[in-house]
N, C-alpha and C positions, 0 to 999 in steps of 0.2 A: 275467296280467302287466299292470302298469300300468307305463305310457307318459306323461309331461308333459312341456312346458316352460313357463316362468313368466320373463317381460318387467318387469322394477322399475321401474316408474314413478315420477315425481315425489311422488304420493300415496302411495307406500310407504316412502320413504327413510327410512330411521334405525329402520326395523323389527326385531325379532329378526329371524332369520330364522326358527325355528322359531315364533313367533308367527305369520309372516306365513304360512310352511304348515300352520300350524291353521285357518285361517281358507279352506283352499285343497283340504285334504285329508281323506278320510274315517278316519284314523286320529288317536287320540290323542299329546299331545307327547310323551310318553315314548317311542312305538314310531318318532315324527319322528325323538328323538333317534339311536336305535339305528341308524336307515337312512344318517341324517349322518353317524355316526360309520364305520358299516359301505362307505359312500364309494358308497352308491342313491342319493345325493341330492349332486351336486354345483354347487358356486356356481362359475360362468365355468371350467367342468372339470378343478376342484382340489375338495379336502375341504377344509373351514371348520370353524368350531368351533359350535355353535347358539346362540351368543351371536351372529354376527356381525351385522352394523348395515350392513342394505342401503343401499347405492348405487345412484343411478339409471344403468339403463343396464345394470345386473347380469342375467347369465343362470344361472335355478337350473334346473337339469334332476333330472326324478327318475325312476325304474325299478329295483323292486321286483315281485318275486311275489305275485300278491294269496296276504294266508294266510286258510288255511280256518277255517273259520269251529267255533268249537266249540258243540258243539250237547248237550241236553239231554239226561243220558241214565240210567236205574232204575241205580244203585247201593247196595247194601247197605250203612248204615250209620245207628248210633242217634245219633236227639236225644236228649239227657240233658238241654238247658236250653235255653228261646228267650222271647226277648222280643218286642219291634215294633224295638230297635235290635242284636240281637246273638244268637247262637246258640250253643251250646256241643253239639259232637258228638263221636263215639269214632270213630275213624277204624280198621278194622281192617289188622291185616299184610296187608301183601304189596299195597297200595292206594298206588300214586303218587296225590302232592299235587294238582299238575296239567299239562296237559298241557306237552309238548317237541317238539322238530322231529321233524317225524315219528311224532308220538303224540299224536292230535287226541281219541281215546275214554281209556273203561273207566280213567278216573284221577276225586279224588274231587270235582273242578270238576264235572264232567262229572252228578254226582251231586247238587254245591250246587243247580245249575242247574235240574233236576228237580226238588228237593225244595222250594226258597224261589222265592216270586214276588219278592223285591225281595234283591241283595245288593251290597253295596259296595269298590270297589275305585280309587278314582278315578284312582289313580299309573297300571296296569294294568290293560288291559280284560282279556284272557287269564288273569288270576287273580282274579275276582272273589268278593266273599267271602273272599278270603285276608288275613290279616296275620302270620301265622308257618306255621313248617311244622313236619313227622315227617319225617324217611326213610321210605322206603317199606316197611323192613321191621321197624320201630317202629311200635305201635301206640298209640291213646290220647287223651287228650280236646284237641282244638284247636278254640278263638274260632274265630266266623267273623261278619264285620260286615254286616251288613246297611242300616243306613246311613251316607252320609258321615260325618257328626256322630260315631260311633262310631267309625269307624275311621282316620280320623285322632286321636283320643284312645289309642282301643287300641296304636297304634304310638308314639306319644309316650309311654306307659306300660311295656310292654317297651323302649323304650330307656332309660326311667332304671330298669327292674329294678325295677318294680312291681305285679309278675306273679309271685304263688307258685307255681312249678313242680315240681311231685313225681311221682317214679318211680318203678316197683318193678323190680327188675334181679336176676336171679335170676344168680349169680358162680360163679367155679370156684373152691375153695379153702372152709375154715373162719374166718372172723372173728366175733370173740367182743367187740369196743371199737368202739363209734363212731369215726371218723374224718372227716378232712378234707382234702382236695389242693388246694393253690394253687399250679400247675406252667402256665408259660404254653404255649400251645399255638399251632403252627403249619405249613404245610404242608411232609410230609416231600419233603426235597431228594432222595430216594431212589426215590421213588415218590408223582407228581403226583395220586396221587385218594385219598393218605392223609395223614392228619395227625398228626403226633406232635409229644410235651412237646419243644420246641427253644427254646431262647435266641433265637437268629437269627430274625430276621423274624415274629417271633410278638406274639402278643396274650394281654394277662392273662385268666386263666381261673382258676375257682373253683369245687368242690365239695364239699357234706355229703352224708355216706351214715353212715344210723342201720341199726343191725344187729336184723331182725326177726324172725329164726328164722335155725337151724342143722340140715341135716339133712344124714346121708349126709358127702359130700366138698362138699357146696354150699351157700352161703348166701343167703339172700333181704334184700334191702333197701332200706328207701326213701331214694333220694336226690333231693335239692337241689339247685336249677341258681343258682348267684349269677350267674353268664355266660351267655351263651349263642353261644358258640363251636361251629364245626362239627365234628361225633362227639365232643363233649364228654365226655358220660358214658362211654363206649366208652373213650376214648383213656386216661381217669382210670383208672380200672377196669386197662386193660391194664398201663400205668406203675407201677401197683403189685402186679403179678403177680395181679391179680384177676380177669380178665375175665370179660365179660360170656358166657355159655352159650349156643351156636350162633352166635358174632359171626365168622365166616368170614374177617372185614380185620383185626380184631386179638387173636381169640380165639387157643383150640387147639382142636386135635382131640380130640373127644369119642367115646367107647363105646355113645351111646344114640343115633345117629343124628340129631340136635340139628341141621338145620343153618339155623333159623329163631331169631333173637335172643333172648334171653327177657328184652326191655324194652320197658316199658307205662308211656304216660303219665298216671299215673291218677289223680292231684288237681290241683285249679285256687283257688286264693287272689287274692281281687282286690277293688278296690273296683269297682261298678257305673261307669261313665264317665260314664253319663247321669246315672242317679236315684241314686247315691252310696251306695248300699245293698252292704253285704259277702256278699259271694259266696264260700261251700267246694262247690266239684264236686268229687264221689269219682268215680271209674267202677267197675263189676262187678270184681273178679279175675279176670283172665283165665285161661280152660278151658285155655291152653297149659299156664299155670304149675302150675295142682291136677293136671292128668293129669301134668306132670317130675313131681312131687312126690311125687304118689301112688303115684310106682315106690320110694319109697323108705321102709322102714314103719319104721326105724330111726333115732329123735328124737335131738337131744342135747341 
């Protein structure tokens, strides 16, 4: 547990405040922010905003839990691509991004940490290495930054959508025509850890799905992220009576025991951030989707 108090002096006035607990504290301004905001850290024993502009005289008091510290640790997962500023790896199912309260191991931080001596995260110490993510039970190829330089480009690059994202989504149902869904997406008022196509309080959303094979009652396809909204592919997929195979929040009930997704994030299109060089990473096919498949020896 940590304990402070902190006395404004003349030399500090006109401070942020979270500036002035940068300079005070061993954590970064963003985890400053969080404790402000979370009301650990209070100015003359009110919550502030971390903009405010100390006053002499002011008493900032702060008490927090120290958090534990995450630590290096052997994870299974392949490098497909690494430079001196960036790294491209396959993250397998069932592997959280990284850790959450109360789950300090065996997530794939935990594995960055192990595997790169240097990685980048400057917003975020707790995600190092991080600039996008999977669910945890989507598997597939995720950047990972290794230096600042990198990864403040890398994020400036996925926010203007210049990042080719492809996935292969094995579906319930036969689809014989390419398609496309531009249905905005936002969290169901029904149920707060789902999201579905809503008018109300949502955000545009955008997807292509090319049609790769037909087998059986299922079809296989690589889809396109224009957006990147949360359960994107999933919610698209559902909304048009397609879903995705073992998707348990917006699938159905399946006959083969499926109850693991069968979506793989498996090419990456981009330009290099640094040395400006074009970049296509494929990843392997995943062994889930040739064993679904292989139960079914009847092509269309």
């Amino acid at each position: 547990m940590y304990n402070n108090t902190f006395l404004v002096n003349s030399l500090d006035v006109d401070s942020r405040l979270d500036k002035f607990l940068d300079q005070k504290l061993e954590i970064n301004r963003s985890q400053i922010k969080k404790h402000i905001e979370s009301g650990n850290i209070l100015l003359n024993g009110k919550i502030v905003k971390a903009g405010y502009s100390l006053k002499k005289g002011d008493t900032i008091t702060v008490s927090f839990e120290d958090e534990e510290k995450i630590l290096p640790e052997k994870i299974d997962f392949n490098v497909v691509y690494e430079d001196e500023y960036l790294a491209i790896i396959s993250k397998p199912q069932d592997l959280v991004v990284h850790p959450g309260a109360g789950n300090k191991n065996k997530t794939l931080v935990n594995g960055l940490l192990y595997r790169f001596e240097s990685l980048s995260n400057p917003l975020d110490e707790n995600r190092p290495g991080i600039v996008h993510r999977l669910d945890k039970d989507t598997s597939g190829l995720m950047i990972i930054a290794k230096k600042d330089k990198a990864y403040y480009k890398l994020v400036e690059m996925f926010k203007k959508h210049e990042i080719e994202k492809h996935y292969l989504a094995i579906v319930h149902g036969n689809i014989y025509e390419d398609f496309h869904v531009d249905a905005p997406i936002g969290r169901d008022p029904n149920n707060r850890i789902k999201m579905k196509v809503i008018e109300e309080n949502s955000k545009k959303a955008s997807t292509s799905f090319h049609v790769l094979k037909n087998f059986d009652k299922f079809t296989l396809l690589d889809v396109t992220l224009h957006t990147g909204r949360t359960h994107q592919i999933r919610v698209h997929l559902s909304y048009v009576n397609h879903p995705v195979v073992g998707d348990e929040t917006y699938g159905m009930k399946n006959n083969y025991k499926i109850n693991k997704q069968l979506l793989h994030a498996y090419k990456l299109k981009f330009i290099h951030p640094i040395s400006g060089e074009k970049l296509e990473i494929t990843d392997e096919f995943p062994n889930r989707f040739n064993d679904f498949i292989s139960f079914f020896s009847e092509e269309k």
